[in-house]
DSSP file (Angstrom, degrees, kcal/mol; ACC not computed):
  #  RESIDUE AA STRUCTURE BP1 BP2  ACC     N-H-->O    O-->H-N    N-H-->O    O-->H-N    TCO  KAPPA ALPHA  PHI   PSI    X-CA   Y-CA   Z-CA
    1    1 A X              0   0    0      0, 0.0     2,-0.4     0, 0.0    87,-0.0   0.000 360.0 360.0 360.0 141.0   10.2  -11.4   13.1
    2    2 A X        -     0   0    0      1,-0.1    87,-3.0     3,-0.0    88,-0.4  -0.819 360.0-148.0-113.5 122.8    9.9   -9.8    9.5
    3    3 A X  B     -A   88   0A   0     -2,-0.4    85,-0.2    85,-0.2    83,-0.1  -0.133  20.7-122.3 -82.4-170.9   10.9   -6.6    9.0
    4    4 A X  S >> S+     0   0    0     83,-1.2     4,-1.6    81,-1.2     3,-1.2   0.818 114.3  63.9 -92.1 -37.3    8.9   -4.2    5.9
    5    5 A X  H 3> S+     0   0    0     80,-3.5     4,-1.8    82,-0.3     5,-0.1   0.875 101.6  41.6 -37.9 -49.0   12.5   -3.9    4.5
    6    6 A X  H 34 S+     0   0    0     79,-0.4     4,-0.5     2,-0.3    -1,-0.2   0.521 109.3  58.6 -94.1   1.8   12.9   -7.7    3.8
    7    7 A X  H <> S+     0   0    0     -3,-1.2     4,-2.2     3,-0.2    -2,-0.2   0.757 111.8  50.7-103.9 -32.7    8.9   -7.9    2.3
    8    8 A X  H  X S+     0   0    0     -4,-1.6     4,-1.5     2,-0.2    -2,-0.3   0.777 107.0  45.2 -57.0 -30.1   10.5   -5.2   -0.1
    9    9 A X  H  < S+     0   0    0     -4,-1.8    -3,-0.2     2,-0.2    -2,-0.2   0.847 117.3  48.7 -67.0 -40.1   13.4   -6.9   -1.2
   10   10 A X  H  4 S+     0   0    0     -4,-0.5    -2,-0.2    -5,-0.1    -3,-0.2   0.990 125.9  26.8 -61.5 -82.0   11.2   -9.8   -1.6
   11   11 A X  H  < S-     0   0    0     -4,-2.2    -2,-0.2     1,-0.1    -3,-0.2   0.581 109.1-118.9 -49.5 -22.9    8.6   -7.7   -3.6
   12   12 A X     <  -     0   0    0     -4,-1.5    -1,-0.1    -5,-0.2    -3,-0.1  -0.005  20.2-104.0 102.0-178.7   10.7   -5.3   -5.0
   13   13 A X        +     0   0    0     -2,-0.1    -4,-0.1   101,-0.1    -1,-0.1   0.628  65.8 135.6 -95.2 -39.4   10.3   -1.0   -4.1
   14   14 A X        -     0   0    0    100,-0.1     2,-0.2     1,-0.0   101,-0.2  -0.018  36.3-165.9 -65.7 152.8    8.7    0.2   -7.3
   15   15 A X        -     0   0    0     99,-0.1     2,-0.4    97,-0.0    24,-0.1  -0.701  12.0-144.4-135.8 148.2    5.9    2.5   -6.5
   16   16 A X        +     0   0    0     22,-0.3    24,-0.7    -2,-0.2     2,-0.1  -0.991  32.8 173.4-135.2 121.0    3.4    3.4   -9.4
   17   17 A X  E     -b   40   0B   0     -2,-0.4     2,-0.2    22,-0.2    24,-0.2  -0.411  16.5-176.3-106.9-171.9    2.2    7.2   -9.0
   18   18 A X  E     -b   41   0B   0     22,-1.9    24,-1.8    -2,-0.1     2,-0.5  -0.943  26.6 -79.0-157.7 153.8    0.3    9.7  -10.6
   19   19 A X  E >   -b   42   0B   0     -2,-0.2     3,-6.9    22,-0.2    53,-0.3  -0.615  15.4-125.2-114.9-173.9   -0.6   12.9  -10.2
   20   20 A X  T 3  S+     0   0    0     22,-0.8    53,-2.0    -2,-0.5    52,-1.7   0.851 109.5  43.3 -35.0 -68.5   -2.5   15.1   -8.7
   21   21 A X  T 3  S+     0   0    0     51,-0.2    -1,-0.3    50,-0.2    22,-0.0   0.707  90.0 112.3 -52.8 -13.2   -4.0   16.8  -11.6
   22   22 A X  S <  S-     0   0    0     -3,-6.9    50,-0.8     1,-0.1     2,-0.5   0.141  78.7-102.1 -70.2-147.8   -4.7   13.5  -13.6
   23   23 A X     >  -     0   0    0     48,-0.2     4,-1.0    49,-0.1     3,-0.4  -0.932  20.1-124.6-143.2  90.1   -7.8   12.7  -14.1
   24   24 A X  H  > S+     0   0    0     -2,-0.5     4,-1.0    46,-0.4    44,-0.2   0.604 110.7  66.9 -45.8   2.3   -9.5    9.5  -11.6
   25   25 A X  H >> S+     0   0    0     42,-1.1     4,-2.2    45,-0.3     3,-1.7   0.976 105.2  41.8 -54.9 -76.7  -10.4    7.7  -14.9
   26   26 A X  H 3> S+     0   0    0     -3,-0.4     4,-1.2     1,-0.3    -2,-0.2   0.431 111.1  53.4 -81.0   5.6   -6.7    7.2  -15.5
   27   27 A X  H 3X S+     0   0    0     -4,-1.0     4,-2.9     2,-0.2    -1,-0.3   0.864 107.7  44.3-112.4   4.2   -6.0    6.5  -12.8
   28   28 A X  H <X S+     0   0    0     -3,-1.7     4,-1.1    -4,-1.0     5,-0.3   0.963 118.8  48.8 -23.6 -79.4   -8.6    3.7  -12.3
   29   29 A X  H >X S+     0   0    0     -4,-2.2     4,-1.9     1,-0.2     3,-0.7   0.880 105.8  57.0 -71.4 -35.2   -7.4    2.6  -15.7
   30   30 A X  H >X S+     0   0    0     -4,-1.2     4,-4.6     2,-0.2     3,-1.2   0.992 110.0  46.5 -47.7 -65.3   -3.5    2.9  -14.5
   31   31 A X  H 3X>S+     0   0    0     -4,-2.9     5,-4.5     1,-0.3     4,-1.0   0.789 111.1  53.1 -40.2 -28.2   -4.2    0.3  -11.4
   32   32 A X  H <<5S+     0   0    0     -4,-1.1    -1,-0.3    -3,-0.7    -2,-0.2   0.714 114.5  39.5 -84.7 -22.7   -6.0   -1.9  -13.8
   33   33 A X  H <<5S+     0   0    0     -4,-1.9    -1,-0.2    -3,-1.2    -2,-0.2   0.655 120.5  44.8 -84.2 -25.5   -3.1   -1.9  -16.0
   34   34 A X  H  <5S-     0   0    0     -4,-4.6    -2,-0.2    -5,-0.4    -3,-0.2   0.715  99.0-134.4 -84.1 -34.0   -0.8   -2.1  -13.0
   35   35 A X  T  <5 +     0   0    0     -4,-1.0     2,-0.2    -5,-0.5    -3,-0.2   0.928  69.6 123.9  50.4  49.7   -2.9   -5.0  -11.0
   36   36 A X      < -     0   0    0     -5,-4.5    -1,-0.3    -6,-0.2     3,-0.1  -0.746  64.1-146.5-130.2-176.8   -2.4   -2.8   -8.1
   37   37 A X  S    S+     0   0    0      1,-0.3    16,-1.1    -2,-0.2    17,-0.4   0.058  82.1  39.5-134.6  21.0   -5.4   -1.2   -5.6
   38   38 A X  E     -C   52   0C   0     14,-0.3     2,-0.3    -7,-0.1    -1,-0.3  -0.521  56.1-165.7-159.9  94.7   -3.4    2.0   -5.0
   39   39 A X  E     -C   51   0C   0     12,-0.7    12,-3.0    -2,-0.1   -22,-0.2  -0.870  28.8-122.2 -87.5 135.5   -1.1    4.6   -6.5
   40   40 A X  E     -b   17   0B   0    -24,-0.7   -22,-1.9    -2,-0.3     2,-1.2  -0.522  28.9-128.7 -58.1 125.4    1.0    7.2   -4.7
   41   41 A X  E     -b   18   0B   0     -2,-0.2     7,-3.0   -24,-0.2     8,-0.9  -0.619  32.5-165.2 -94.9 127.8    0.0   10.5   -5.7
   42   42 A X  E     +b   19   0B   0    -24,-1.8   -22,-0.8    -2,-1.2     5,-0.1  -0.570  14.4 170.5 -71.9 133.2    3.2   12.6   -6.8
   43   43 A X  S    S-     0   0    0     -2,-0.2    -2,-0.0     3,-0.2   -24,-0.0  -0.236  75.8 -10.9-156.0 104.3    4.0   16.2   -7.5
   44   44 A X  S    S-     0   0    0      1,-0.0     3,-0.1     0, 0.0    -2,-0.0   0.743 134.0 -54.4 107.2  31.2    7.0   18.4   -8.2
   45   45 A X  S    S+     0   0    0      1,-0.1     2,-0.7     0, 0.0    -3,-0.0   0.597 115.9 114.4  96.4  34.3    8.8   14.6   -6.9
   46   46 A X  S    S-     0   0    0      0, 0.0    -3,-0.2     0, 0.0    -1,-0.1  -0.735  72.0-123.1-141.0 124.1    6.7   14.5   -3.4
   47   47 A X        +     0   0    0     -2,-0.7    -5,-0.2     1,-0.2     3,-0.0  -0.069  40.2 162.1 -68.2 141.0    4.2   12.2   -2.3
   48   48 A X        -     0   0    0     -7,-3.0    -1,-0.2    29,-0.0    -6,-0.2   0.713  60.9  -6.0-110.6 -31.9    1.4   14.4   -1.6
   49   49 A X        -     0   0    0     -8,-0.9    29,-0.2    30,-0.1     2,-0.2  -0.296  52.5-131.7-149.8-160.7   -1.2   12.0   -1.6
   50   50 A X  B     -D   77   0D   0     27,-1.0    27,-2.0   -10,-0.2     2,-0.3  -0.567  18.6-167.3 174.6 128.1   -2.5    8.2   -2.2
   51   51 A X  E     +C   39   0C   0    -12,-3.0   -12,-0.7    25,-0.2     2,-0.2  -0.912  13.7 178.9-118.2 147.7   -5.7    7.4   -4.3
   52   52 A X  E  >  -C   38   0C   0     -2,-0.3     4,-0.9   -14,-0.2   -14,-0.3  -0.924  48.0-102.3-149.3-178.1   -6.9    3.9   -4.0
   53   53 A X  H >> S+     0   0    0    -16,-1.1     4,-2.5    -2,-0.2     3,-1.1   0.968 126.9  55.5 -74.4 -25.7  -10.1    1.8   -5.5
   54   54 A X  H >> S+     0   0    0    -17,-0.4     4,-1.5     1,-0.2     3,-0.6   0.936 104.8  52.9 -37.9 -66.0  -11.7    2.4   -1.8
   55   55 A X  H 3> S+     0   0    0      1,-0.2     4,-1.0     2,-0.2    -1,-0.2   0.671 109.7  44.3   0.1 -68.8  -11.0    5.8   -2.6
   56   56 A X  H <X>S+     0   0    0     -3,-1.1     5,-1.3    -4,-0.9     4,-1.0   0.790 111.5  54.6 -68.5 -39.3  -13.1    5.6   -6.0
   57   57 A X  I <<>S+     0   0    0     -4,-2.5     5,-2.0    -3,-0.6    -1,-0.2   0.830 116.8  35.2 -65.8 -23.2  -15.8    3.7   -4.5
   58   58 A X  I  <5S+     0   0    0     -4,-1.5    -2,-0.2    -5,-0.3    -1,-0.2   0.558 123.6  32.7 -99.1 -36.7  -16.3    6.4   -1.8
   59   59 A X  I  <5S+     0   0    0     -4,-1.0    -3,-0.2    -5,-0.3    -2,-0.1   0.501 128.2  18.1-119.1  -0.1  -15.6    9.5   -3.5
   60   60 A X  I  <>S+     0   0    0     -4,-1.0     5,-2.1    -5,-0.1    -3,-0.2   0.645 122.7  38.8-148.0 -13.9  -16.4    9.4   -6.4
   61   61 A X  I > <S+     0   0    0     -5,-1.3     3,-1.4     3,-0.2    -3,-0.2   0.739 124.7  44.3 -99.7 -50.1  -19.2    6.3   -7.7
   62   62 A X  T 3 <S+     0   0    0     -5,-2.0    -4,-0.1    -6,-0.3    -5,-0.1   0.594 116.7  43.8 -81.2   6.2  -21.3    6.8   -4.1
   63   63 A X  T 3 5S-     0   0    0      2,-0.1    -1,-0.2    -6,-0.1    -2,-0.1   0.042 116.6-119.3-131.1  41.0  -21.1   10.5   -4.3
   64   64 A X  T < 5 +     0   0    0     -3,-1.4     2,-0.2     1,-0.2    -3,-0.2   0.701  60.9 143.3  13.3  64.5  -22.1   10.5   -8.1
   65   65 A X      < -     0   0    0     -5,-2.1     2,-0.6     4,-0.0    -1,-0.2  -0.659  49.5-122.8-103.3-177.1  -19.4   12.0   -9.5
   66   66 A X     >  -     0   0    0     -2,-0.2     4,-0.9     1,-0.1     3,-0.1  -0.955  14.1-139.0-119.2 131.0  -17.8   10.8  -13.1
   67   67 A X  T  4 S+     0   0    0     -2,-0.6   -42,-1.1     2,-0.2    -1,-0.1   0.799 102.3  60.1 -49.6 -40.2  -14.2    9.7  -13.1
   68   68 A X  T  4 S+     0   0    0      1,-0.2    -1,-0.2   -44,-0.2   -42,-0.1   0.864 113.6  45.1 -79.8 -18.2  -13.3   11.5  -16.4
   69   69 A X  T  4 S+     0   0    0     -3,-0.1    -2,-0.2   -46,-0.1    -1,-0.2   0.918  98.2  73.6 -54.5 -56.7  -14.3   14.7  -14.4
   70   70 A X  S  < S-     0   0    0     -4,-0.9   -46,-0.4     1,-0.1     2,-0.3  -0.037  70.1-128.5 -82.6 156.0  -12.9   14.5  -11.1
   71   71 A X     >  -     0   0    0    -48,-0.3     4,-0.5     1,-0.2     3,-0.4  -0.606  12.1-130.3 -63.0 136.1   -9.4   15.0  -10.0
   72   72 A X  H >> S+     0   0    0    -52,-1.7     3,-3.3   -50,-0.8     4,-1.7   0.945 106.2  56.7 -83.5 -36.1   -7.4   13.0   -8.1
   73   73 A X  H 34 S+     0   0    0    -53,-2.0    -1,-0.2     1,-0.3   -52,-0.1   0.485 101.9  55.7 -77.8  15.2   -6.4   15.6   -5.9
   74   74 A X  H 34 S+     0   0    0     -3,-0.4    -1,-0.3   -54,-0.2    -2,-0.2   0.367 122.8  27.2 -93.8   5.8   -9.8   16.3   -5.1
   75   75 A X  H << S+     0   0    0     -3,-3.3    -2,-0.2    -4,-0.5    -3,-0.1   0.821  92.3 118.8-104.4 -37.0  -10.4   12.5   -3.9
   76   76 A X     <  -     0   0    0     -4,-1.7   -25,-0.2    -5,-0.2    -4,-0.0   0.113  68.0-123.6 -27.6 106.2   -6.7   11.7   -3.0
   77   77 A X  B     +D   50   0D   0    -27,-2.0   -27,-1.0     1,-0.1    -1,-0.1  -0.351  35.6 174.1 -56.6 164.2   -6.4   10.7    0.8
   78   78 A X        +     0   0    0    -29,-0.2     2,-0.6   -27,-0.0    -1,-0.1   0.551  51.4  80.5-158.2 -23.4   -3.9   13.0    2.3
   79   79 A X  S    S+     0   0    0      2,-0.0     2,-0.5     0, 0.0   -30,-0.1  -0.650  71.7 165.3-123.9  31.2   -3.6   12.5    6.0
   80   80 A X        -     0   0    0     -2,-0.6    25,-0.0     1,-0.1    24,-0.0  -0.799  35.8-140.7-133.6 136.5   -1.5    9.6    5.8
   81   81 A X        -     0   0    0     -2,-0.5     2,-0.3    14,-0.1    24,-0.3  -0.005  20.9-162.7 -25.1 139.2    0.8    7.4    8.0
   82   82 A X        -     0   0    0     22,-0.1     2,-0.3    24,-0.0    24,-0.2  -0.995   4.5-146.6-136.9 151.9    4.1    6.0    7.0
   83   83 A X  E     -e  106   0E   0     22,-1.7    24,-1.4    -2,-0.3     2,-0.2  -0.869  16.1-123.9-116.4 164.2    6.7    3.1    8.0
   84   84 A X  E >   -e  107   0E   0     -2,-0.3     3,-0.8    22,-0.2   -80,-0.2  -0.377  26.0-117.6 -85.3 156.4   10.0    2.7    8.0
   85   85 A X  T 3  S+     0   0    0     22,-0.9   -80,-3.5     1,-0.2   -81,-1.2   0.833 112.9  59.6 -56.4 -31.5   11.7   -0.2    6.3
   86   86 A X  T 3  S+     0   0    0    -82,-0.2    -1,-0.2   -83,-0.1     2,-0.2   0.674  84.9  98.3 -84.7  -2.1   13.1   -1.2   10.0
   87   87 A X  S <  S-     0   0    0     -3,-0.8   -83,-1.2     1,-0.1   -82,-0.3  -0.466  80.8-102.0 -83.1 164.0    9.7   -1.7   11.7
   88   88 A X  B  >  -A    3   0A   0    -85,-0.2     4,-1.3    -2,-0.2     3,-0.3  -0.426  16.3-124.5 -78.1 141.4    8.2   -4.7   12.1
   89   89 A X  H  > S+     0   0    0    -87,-3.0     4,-1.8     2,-0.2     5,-0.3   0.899 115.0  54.9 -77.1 -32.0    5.4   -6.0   10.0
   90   90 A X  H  > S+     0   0    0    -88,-0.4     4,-1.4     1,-0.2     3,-0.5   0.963 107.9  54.2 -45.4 -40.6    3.0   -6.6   13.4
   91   91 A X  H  > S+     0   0    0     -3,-0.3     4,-0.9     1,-0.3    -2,-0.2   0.724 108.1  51.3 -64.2 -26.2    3.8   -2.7   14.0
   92   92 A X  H  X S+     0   0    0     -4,-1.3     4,-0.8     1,-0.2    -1,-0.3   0.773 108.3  49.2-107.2 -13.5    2.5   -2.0   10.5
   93   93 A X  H  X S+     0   0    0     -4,-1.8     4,-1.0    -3,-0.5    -2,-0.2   0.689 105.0  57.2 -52.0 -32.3   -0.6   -3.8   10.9
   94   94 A X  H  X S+     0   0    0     -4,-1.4     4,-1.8    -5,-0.3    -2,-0.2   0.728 109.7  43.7 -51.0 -43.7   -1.4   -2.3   13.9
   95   95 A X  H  X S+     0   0    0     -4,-0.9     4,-2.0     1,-0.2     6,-0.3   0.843 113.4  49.6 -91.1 -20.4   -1.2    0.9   12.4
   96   96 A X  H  X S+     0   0    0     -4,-0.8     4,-0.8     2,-0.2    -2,-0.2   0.756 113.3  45.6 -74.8 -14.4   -3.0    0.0    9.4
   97   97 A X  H >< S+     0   0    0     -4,-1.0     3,-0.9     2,-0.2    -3,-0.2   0.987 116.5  47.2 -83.7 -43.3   -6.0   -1.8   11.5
   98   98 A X  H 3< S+     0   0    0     -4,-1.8    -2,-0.2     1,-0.3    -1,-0.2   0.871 123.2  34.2 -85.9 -25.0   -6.2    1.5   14.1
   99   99 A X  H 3< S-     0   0    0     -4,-2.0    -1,-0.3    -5,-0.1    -2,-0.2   0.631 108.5-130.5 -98.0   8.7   -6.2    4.2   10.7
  100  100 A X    <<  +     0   0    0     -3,-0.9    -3,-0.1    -4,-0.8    -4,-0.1   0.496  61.7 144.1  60.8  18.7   -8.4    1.4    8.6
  101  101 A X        -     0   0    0     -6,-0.3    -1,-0.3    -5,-0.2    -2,-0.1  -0.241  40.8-172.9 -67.7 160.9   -5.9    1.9    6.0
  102  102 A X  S    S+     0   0    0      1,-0.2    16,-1.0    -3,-0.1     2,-0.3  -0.023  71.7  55.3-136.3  24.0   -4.6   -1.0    3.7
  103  103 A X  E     + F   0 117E   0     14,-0.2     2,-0.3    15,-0.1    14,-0.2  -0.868  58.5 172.4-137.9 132.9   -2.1    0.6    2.2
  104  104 A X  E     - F   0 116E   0     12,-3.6    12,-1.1    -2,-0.3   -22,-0.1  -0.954  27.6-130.2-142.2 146.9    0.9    2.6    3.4
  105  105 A X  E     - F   0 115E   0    -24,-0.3   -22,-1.7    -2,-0.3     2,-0.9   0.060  23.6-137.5 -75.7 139.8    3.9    4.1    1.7
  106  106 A X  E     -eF  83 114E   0      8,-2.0     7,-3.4   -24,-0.2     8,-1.2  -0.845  17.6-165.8-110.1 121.5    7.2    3.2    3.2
  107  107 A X  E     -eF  84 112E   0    -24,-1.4   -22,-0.9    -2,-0.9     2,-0.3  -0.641   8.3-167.9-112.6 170.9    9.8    6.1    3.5
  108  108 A X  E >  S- F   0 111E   0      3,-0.7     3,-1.8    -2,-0.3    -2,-0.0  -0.878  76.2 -21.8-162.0 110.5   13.7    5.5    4.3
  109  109 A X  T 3  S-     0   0    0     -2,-0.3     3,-0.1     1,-0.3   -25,-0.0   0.885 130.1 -41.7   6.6  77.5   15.4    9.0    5.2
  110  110 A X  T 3  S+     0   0    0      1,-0.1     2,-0.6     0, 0.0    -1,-0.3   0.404 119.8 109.7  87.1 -14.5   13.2   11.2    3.9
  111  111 A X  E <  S-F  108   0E   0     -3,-1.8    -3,-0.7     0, 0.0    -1,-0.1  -0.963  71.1-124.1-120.8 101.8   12.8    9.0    0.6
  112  112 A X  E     +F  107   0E   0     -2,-0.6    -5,-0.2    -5,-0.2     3,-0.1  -0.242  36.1 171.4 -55.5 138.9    9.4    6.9   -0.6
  113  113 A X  E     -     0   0E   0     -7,-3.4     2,-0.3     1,-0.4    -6,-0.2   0.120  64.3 -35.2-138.3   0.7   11.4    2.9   -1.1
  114  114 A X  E     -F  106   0E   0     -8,-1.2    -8,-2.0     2,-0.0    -1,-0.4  -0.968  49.8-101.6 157.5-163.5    7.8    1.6   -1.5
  115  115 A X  E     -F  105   0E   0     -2,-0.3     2,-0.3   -10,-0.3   -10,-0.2  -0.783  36.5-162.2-152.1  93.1    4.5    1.3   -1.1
  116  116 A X  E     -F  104   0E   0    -12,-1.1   -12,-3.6    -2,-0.3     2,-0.5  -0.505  10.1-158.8 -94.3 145.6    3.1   -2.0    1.5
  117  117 A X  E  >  -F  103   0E   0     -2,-0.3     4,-2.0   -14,-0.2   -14,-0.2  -0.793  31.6-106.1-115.6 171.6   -0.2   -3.2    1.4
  118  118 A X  H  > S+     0   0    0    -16,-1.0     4,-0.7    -2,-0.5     3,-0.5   0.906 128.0  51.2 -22.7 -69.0   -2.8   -5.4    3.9
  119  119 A X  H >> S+     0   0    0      2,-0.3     3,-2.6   -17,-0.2     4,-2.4   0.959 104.0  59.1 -60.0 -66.1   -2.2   -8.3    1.5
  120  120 A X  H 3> S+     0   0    0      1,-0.3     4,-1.8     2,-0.2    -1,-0.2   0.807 111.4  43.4  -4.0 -68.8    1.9   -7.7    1.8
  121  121 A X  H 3X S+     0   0    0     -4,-2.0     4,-1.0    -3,-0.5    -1,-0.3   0.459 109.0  52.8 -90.2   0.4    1.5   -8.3    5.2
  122  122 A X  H << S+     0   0    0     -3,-2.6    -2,-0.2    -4,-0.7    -1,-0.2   0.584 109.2  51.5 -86.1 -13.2   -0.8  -11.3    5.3
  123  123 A X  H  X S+     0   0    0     -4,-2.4     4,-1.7    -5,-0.2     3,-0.4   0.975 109.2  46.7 -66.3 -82.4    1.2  -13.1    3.1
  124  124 A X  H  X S+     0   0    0     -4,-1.8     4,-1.3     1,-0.3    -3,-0.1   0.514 115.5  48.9 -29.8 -42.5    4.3  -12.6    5.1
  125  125 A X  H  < S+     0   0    0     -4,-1.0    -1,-0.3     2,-0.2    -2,-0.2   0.289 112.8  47.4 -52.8 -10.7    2.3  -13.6    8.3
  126  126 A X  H  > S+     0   0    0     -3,-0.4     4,-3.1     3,-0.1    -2,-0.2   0.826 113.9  45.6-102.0 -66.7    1.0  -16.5    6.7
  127  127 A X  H >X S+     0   0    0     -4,-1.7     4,-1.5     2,-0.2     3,-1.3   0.992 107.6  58.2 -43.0 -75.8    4.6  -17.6    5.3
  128  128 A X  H 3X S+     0   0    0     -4,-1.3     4,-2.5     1,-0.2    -1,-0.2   0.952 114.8  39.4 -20.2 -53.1    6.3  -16.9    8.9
  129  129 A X  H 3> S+     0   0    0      1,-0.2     4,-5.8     2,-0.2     5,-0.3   0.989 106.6  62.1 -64.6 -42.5    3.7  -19.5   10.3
  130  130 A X  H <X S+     0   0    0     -4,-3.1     4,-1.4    -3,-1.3    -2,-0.2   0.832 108.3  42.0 -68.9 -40.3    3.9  -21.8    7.4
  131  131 A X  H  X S+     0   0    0     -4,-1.5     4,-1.3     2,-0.2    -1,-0.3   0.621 115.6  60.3-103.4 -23.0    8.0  -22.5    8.1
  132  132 A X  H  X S+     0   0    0     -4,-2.5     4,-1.6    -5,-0.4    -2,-0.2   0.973 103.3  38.1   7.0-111.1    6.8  -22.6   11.6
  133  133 A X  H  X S+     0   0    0     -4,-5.8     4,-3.2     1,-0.2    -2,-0.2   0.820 118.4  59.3 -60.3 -33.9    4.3  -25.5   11.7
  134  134 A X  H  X S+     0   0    0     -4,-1.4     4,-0.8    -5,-0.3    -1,-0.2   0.982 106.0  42.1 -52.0 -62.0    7.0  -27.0    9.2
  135  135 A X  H  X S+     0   0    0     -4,-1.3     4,-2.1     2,-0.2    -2,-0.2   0.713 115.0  55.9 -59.1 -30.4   10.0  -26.8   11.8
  136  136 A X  H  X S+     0   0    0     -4,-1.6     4,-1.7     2,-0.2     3,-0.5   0.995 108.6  43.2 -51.6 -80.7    7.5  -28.1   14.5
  137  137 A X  H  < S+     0   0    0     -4,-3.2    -2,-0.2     1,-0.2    -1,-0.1   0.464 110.2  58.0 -68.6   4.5    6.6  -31.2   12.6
  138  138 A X  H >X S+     0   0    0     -4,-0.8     3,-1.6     2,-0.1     4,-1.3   0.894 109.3  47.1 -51.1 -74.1   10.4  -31.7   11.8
  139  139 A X  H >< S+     0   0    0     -4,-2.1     3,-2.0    -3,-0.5     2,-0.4   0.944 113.7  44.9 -50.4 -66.7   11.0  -31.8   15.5
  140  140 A X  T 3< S+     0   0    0     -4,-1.7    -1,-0.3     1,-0.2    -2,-0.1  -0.146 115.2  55.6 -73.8  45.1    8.3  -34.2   16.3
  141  141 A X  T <4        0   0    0     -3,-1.6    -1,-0.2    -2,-0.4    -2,-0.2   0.232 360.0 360.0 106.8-117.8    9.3  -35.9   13.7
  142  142 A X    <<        0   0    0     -3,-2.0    -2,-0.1    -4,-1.3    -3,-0.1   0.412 360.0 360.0 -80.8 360.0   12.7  -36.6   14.1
């Protein structure tokens, strides 16, 4: 079983914010520069928030507002679950399928240590099997 700790040491921790006040243009244009589908929104060194392109589609293109207008912190989900580095990556799918989330921040006493997504954990499920089906057809096999 695969913890979220050891899919962060494998992906590394760094977390790409913004804040609150910026502007959902930049931070559109940050993800696209980033080749990420989320930022953690920051302020005064505390995640407040977490804007993502769902986010953009939802709050701000279907409810005709203009990104160089808006806020993030008036789109910014807010509400939001977190894991720990020691839970288990089924346990963090589970909570992401029941809140329909696909991203959620990982905290470690008190401290953001990353930021895991849907993809994160499909990988890792996907690998896990893949060394699996390998070790099986070793055995039969041998």
């Amino acid at each position: 079983m695969t913890t979220i700790g050891q899919i962060l040491q494998e992906k590394g921790g760094d977390v790409i914010s913004i804040s609150p006040d910026a502007t959902v243009f930049d931070a559109i244009k940050t993800m696209a520069d980033q080749n990420v589908g989320a930022l953690v929104v920051m302020e005064r060194g505390k995640v407040v928030g977490l804007i993502t392109e769902r986010t953009y589609a939802r709050e701000v293109v279907l409810k005709g507002r203009t990104s160089p207008a808006t806020l993030v912190r008036d789109v910014m989900e807010t509400d939001l679950p977190y894991v720990s580095p020691e839970q288990m990556v089924e346990e963090c799918m589970a909570v992401m399928t029941e809140t329909r989330l696909r991203h959620l921040p990982v905290f470690s006493r008190g401290e953001l240590v990353g930021l895991i997504s849907m993809g994160d954990l499909v990988k890792s499920i996907i690998g896990h099997q893949e060394f699996t089906i390998e070790q099986l057809l070793h055995y039969i096999q041998s």
